[in-house]
N, CA and C atoms as a LAMMPS dump frame, in Angstrom:
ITEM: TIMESTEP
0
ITEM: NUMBER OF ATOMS
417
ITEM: BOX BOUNDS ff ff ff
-5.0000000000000000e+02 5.0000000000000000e+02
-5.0000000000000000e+02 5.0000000000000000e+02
-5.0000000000000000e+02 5.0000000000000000e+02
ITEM: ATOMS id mol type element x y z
1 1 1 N 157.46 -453.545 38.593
2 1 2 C 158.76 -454.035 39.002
3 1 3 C 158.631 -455.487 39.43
4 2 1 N 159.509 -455.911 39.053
5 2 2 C 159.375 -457.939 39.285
6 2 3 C 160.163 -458.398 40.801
7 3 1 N 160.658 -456.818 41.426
8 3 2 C 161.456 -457.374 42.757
9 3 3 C 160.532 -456.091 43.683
10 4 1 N 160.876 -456.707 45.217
11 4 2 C 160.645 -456.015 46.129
12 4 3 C 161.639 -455.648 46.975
13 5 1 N 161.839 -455.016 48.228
14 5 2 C 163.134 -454.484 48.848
15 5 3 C 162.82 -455.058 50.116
16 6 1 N 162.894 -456.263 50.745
17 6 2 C 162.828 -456.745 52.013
18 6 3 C 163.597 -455.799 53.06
19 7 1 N 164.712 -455.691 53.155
20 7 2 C 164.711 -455.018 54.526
21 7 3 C 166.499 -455.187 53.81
22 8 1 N 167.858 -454.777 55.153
23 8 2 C 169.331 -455.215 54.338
24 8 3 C 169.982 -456.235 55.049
25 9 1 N 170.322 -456.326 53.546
26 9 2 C 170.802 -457.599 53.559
27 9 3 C 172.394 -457.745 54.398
28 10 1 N 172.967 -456.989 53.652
29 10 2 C 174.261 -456.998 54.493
30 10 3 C 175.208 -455.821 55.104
31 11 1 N 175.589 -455.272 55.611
32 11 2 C 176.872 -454.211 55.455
33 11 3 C 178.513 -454.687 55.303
34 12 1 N 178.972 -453.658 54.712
35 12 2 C 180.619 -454.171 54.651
36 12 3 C 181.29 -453.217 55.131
37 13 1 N 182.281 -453.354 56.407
38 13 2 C 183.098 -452.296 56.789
39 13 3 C 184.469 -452.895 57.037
40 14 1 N 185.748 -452.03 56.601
41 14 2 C 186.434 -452.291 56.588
42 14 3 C 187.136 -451.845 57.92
43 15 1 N 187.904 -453.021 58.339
44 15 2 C 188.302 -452.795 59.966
45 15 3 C 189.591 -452.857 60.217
46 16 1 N 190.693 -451.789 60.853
47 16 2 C 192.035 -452.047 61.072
48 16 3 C 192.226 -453.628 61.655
49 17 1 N 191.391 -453.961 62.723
50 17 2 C 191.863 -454.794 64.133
51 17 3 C 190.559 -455.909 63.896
52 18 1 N 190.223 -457.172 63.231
53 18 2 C 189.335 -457.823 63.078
54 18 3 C 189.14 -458.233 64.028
55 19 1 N 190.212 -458.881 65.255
56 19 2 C 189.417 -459.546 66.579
57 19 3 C 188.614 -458.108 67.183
58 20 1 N 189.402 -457.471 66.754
59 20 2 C 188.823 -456.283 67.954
60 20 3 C 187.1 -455.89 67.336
61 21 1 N 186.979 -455.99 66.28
62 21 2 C 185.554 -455.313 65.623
63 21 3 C 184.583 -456.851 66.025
64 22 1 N 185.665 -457.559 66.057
65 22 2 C 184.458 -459.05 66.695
66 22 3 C 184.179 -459.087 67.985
67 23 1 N 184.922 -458.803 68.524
68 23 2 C 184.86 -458.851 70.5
69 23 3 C 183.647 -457.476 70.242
70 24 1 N 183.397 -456.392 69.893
71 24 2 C 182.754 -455.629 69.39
72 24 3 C 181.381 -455.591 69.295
73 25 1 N 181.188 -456.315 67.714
74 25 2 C 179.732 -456.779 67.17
75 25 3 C 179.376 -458.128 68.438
76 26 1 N 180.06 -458.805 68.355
77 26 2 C 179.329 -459.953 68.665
78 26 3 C 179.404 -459.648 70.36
79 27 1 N 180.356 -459.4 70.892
80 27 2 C 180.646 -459.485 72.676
81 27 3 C 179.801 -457.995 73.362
82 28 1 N 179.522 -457.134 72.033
83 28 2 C 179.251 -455.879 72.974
84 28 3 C 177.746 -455.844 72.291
85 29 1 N 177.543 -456.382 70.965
86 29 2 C 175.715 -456.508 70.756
87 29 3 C 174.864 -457.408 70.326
88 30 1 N 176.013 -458.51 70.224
89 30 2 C 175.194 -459.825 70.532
90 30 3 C 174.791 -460.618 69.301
91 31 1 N 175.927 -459.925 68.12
92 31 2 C 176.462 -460.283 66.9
93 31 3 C 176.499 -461.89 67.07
94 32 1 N 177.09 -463.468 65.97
95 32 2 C 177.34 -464.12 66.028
96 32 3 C 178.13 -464.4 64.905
97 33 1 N 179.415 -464.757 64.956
98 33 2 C 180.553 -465.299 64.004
99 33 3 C 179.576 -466.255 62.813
100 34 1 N 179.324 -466.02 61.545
101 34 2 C 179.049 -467.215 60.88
102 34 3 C 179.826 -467.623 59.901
103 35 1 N 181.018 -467.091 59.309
104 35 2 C 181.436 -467.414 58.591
105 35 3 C 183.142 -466.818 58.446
106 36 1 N 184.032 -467.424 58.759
107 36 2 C 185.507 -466.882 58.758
108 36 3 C 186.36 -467.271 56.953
109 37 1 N 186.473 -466.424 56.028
110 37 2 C 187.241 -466.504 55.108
111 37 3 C 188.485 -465.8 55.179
112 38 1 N 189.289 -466.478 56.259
113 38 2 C 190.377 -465.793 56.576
114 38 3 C 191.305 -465.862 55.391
115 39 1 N 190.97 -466.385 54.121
116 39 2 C 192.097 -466.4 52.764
117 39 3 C 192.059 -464.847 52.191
118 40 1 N 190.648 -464.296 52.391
119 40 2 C 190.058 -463.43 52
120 40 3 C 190.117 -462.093 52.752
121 41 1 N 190.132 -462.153 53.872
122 41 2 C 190.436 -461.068 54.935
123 41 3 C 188.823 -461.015 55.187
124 42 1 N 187.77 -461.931 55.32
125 42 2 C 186.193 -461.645 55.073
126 42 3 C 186.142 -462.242 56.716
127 43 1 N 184.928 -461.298 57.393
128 43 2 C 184.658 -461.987 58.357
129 43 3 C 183.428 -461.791 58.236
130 44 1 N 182.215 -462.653 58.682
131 44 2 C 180.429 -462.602 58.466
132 44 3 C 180.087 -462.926 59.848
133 45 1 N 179.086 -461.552 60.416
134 45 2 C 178.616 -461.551 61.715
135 45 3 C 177.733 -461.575 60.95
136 46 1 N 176.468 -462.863 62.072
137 46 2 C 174.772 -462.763 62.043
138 46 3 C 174.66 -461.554 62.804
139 47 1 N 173.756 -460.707 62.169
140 47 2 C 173.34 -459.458 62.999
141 47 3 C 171.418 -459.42 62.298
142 48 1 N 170.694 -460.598 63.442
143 48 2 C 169.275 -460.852 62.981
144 48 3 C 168.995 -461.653 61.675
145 49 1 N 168.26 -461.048 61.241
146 49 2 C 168.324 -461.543 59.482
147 49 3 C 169.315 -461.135 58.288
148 50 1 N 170.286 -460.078 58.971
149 50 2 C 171.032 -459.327 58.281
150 50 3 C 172.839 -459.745 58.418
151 51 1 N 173.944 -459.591 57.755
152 51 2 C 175.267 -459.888 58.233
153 51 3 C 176.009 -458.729 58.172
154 52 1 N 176.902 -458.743 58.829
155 52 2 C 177.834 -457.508 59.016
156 52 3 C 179.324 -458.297 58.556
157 53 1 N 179.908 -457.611 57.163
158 53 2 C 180.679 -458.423 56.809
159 53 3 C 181.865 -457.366 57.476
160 54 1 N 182.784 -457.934 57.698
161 54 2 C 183.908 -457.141 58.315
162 54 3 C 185.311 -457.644 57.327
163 55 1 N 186.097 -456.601 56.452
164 55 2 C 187.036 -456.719 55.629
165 55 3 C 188.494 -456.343 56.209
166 56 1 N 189.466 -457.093 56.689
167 56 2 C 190.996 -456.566 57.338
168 56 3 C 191.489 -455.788 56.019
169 57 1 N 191.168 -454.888 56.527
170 57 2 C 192.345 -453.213 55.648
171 57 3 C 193.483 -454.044 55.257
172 58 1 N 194.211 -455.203 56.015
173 58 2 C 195.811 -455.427 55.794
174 58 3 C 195.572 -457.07 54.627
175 59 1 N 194.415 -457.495 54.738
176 59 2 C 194.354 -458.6 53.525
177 59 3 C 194.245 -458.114 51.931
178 60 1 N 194.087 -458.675 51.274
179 60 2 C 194.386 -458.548 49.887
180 60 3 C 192.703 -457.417 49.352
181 61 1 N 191.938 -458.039 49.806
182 61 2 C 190.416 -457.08 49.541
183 61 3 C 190.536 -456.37 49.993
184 62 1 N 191.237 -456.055 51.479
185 62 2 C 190.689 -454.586 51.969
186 62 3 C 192.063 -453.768 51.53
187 63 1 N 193.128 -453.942 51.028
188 63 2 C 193.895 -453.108 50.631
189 63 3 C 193.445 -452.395 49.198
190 64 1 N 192.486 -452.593 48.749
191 64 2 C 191.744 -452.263 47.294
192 64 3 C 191.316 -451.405 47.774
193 65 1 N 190.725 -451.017 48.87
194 65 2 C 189.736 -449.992 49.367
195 65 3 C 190.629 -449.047 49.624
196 66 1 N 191.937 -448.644 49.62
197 66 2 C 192.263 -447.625 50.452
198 66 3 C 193.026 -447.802 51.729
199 67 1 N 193.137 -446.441 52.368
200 67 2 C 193.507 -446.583 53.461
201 67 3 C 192.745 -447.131 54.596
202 68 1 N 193.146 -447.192 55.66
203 68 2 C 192.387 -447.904 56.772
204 68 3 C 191.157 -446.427 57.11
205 69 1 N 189.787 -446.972 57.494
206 69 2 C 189.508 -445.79 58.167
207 69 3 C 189.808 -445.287 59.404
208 70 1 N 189.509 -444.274 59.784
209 70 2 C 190.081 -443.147 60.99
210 70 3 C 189.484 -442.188 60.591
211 71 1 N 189.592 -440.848 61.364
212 71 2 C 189.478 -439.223 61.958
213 71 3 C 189.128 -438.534 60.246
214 72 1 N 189.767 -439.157 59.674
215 72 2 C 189.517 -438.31 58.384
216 72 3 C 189.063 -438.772 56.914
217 73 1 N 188.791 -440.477 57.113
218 73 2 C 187.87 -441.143 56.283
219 73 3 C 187.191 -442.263 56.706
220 74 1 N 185.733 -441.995 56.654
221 74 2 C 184.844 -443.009 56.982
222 74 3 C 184.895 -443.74 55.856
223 75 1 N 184.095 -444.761 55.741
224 75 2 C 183.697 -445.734 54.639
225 75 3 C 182.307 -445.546 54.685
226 76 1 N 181.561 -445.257 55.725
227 76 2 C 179.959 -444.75 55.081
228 76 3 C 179.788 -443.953 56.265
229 77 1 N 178.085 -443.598 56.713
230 77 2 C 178.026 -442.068 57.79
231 77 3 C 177.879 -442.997 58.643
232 78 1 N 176.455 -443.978 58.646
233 78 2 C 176.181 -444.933 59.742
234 78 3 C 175.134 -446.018 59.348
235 79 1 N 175.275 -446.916 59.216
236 79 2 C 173.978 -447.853 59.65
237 79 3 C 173.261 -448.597 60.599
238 80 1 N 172.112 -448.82 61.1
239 80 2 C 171.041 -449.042 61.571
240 80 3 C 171.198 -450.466 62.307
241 81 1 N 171.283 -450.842 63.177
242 81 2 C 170.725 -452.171 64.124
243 81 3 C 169.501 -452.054 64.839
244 82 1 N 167.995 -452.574 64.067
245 82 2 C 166.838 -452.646 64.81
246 82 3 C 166.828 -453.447 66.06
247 83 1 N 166.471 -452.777 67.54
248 83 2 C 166.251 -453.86 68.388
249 83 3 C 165.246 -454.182 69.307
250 84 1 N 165.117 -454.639 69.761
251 84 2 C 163.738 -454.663 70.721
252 84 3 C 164.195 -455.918 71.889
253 85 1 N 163.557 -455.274 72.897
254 85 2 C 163.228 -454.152 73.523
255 85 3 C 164.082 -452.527 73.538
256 86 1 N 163.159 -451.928 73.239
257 86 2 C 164.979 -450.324 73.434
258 86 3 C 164.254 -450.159 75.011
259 87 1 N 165.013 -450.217 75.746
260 87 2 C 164.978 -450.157 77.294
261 87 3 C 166.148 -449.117 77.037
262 88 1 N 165.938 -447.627 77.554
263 88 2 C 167.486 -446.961 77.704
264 88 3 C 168.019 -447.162 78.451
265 89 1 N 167.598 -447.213 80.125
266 89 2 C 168.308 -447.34 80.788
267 89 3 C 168.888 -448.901 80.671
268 90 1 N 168.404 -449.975 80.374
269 90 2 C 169.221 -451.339 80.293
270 90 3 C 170.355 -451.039 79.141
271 91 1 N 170.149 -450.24 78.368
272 91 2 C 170.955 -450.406 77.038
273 91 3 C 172.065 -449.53 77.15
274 92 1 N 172.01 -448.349 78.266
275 92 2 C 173.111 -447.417 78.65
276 92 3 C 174.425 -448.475 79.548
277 93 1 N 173.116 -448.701 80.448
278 93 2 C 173.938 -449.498 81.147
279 93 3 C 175.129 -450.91 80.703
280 94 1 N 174.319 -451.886 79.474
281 94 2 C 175.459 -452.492 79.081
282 94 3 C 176.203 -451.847 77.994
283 95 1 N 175.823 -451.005 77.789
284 95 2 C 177.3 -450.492 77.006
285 95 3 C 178.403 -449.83 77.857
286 96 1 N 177.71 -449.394 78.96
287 96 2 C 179.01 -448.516 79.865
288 96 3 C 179.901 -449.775 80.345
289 97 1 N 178.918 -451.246 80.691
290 97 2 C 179.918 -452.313 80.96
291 97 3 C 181.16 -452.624 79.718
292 98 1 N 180.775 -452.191 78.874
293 98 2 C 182.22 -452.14 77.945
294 98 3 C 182.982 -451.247 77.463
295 99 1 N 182.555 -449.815 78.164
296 99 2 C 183.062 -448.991 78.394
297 99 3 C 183.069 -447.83 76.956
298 100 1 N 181.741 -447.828 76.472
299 100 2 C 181.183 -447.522 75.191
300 100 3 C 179.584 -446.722 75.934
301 101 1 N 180.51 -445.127 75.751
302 101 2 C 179.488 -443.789 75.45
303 101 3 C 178.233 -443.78 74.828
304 102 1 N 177.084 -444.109 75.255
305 102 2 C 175.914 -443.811 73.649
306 102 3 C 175.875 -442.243 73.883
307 103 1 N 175.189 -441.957 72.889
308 103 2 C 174.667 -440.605 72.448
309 103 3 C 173.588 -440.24 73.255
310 104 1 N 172.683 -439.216 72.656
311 104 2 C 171.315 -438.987 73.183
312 104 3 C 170.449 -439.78 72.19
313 105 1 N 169.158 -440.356 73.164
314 105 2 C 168.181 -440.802 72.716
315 105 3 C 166.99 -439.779 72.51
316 106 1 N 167.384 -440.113 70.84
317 106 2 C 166.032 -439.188 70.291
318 106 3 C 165.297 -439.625 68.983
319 107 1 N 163.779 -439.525 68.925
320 107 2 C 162.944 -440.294 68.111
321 107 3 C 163.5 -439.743 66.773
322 108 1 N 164.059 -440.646 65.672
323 108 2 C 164.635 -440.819 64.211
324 108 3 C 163.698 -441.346 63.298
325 109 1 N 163.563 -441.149 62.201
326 109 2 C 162.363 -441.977 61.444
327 109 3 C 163.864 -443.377 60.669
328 110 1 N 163.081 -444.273 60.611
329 110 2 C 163.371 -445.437 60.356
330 110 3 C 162.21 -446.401 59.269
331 111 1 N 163.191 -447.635 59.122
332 111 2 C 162.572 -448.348 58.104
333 111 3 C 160.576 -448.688 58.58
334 112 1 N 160.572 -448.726 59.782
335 112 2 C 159.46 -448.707 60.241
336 112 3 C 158.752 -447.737 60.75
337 113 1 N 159.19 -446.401 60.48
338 113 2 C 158.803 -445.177 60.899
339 113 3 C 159.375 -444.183 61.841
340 114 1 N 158.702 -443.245 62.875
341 114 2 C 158.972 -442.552 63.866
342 114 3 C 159.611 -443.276 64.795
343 115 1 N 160.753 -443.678 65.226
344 115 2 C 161.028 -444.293 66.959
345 115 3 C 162.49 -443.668 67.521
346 116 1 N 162.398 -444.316 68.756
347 116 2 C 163.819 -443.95 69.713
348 116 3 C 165.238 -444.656 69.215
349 117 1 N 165.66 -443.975 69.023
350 117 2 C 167.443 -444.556 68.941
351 117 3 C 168.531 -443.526 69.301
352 118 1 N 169.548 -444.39 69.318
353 118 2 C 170.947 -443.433 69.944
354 118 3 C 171.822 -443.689 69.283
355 119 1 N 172.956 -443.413 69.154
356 119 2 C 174.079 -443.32 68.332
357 119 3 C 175.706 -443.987 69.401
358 120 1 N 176.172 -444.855 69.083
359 120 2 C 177.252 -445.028 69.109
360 120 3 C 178.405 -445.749 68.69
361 121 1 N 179.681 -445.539 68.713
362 121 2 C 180.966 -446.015 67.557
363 121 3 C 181.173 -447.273 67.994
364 122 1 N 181.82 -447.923 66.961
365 122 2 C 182.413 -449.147 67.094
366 122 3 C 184.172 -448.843 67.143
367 123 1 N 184.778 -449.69 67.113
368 123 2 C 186.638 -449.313 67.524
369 123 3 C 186.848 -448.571 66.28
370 124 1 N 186.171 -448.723 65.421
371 124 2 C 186.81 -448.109 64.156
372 124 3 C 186.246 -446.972 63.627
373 125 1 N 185.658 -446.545 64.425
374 125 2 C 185.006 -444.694 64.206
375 125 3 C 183.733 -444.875 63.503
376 126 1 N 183.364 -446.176 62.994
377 126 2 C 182.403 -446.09 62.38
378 126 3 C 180.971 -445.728 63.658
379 127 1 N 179.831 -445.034 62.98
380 127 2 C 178.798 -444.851 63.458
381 127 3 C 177.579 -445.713 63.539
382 128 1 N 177.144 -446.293 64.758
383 128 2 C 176.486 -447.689 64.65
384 128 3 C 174.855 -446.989 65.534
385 129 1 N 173.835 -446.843 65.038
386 129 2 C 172.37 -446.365 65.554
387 129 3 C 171.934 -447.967 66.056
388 130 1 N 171.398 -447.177 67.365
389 130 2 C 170.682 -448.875 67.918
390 130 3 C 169.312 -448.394 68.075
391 131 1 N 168.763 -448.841 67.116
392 131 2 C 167.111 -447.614 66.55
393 131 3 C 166.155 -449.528 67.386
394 132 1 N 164.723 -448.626 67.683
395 132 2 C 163.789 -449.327 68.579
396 132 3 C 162.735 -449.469 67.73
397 133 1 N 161.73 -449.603 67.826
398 133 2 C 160.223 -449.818 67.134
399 133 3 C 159.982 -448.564 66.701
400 134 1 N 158.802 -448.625 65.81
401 134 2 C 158.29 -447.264 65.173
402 134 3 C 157.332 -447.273 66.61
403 135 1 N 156.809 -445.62 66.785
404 135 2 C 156.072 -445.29 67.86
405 135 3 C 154.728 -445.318 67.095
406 136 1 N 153.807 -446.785 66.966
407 136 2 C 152.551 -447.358 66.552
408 136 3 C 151.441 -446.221 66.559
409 137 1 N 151.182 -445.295 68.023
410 137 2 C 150.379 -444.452 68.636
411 137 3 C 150.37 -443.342 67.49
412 138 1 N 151.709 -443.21 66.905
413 138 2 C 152.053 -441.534 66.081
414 138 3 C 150.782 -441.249 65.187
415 139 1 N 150.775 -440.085 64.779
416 139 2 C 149.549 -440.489 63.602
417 139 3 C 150.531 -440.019 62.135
């Protein structure tokens, strides 16, 4: 094969409320705005080496997709934000400052193997894992 699979590159989710999925990514995990194609309904969060493109359901692209998601259609199950340090108790704690439930923390295999992560939503039902290091020690 002449290619390799670095790691991802981007996600695309389509969002009723775009300020709201930005106050979100960027205000609740530390996301950064890089790119606004508001002709387009496109919004591009830095999320590490990776972007989180965010599509308004009510612009011209995201009305191609369908309905908005909610309760009875996702647009995918969940994807992955690697982070480090996973401190639970620091990481419970700023999410309760925005008033955002995590799940239980329990070891998931990931792009780097065995480690700790938890599960929780963004405004738009989507499912967002905040997965930690592989556990190095495992055999």
């Amino acid at each position: 094969m002449s290619f390799a699979i670095l790691g991802i590159d981007h996600v695309v989710l389509r969002v009723s409320d775009v300020e709201r999925s930005i106050a979100f990514y960027c205000g609740v995990l530390g996301c950064t705005v890089e790119r606004r194609l508001e002709d387009a309904g496109i919004y591009q969060l830095r999320a590490g080496r990776a972007l989180i493109d965010l599509v308004d359901v009510a612009a011209p692209l995201g009305r191609k997709g369908g309905p908005a998601p909610g309760p009875d259609g996702h647009n995918m199950d969940h994807f992955a934000l690697r982070i480090e340090p996973f401190d639970e108790a620091a990481i419970r704690a700023h999410l309760a400052s925005h008033g955002i439930e995590a799940g239980k923390v329990a070891t998931r295999y990931g792009a780097e193997g065995d480690g700790p992560s938890l599960y929780i939503e963004d405004p738009d039902g989507n499912t967002v894992e905040i997965k930690g290091p592989a556990d190095r020690s495992a055999p």
